[in-house]
C-alpha positions in Angstrom: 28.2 -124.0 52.7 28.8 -121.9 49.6 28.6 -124.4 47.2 25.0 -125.1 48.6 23.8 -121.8 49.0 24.8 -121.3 45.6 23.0 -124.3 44.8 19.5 -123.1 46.5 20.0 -119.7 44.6 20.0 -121.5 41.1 17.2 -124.0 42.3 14.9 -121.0 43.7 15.8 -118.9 40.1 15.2 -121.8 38.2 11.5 -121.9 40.2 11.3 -118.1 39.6 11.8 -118.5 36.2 10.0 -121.4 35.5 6.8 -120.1 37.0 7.0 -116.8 34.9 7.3 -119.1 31.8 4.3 -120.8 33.3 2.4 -117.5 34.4 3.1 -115.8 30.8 1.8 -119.1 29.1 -1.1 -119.2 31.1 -1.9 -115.4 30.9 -1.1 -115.8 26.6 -3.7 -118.5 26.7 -6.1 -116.6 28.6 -5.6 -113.4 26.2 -6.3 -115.6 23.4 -9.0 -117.5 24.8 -10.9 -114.0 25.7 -9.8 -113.0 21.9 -11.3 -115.8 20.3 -14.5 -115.4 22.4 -15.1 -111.4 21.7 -14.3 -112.5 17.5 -16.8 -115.0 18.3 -19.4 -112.4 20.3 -18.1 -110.0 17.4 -19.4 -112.6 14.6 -22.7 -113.4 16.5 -23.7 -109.5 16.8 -22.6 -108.7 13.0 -24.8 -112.1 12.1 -27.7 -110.7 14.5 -27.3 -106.7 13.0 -27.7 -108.6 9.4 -30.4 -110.9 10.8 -32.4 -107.6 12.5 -31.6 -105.7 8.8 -33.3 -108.6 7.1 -36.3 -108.8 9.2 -36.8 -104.8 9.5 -37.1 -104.9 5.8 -39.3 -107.7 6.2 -38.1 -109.8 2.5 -40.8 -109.6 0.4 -39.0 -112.7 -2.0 -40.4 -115.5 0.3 -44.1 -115.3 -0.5 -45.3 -117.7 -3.2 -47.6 -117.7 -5.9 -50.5 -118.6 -3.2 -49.8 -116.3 -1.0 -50.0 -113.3 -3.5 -53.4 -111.8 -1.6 -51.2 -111.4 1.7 -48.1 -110.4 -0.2 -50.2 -107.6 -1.8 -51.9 -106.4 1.2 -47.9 -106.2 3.3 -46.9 -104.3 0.6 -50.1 -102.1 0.4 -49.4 -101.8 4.2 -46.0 -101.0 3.8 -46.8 -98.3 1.3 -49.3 -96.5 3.2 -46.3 -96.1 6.0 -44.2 -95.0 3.7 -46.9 -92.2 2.6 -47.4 -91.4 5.7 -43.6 -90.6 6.8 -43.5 -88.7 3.0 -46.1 -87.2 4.1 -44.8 -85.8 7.2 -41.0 -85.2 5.5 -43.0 -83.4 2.8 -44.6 -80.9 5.9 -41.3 -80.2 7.8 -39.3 -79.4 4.5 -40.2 -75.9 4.8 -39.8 -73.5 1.9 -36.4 -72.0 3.2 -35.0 -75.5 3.1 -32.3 -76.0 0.5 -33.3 -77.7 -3.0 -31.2 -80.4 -2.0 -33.1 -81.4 0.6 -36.4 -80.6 -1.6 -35.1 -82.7 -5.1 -34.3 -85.7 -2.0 -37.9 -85.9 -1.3 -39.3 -85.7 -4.6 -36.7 -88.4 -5.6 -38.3 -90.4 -2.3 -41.6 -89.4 -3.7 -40.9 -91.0 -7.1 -39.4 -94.1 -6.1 -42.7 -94.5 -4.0 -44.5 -94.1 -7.2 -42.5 -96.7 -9.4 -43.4 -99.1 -6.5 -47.0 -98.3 -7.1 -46.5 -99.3 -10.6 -44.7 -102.5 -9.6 -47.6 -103.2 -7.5 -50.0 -102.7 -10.0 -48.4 -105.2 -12.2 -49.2 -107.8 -9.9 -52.6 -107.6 -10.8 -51.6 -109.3 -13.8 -49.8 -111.7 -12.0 -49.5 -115.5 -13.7 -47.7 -118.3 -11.9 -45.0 -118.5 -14.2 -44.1 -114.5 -14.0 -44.7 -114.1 -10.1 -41.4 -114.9 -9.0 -40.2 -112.3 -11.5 -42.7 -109.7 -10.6 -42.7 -110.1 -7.2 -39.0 -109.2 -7.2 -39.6 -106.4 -9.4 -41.8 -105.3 -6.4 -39.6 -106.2 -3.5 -36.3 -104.4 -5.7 -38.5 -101.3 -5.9 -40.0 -101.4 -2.9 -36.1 -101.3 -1.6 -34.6 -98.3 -3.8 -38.0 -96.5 -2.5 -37.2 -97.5 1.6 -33.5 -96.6 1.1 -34.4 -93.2 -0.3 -36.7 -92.7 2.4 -34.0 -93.6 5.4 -31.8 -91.1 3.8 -34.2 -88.3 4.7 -34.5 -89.3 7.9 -33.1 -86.7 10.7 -31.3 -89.7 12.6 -29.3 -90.8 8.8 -26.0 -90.2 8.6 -23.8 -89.8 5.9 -21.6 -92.7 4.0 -22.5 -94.3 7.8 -20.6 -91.9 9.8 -21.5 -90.3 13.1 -22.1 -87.2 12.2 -19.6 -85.4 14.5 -16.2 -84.2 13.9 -13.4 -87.3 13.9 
């Protein structure tokens, strides 16, 4: 009778066992299956950020010699926004503020102007310069936005929160 329940021990262990083995392979291949889906989700939201990025900034490369009048008239659009928030950055920068703050928003204010120029260049425009002068304008037109979301009350610094880490 020993022998046998000695037996049933080792048979019911060797169960025990192999169902762990089976439970911590299925539960590995479950962690990585729910890993490889959140890089995956990860990936998707990074390409959407980028996609969003793209789109806020609304690439002014894709318009063709053709399509100069509308590509003129976004980026007049576009620049009477951008007076507008200068505008308004230009009131709430009180005199006490610090010249910091005050050389920031004439830098804004310049790079606004050197669009301007950009734009008035277009004017000129041939079909064998537009691709060139058009990304003259679109380059400026970037330098002058990124100044401009770096005066913004919601910017943060090198990307940070803001807070203490």
């Amino acid at each position: 009778m020993r022998p046998m329940a000695y037996a049933a021990a080792a048979l019911m262990l060797v169960f025990t066992v192999a169902c762990n083995d089976r439970d911590r392979q299925d539960t590995a291949s479950r962690v990585d299956n729910a890993a490889e889906q959140a890089g995956e989700d990860v990936r998707e939201g990074a390409n959407d950020v980028e996609e969003a990025a793209e789109d806020a900034t609304a690439d002014l490369r894709g318009y063709s010699y053709e399509r100069r009048d509308e590509f003129r008239r976004d980026v007049r659009e576009r620049l009477n926004r951008m007076d507008e928030e200068l505008a308004e950055l230009e009131r709430d920068t009180k005199e006490g503020a610090d010249q910091a703050r005050k050389d920031a928003v004439a830098a804004a204010r310049d790079a606004r102007r050197a669009v301007e120029a950009d734009v008035k260049r277009l004017d000129e425009a041939t079909e064998s310069n537009w691709d060139e002068l058009k990304l003259r304008v679109s380059e400026s037109f970037d330098s002058a936005d990124h100044a401009l979301r770096s005066l913004r009350p919601d910017a943060k610094p090198m990307g940070g929160t803001g807070g203490p880490s």
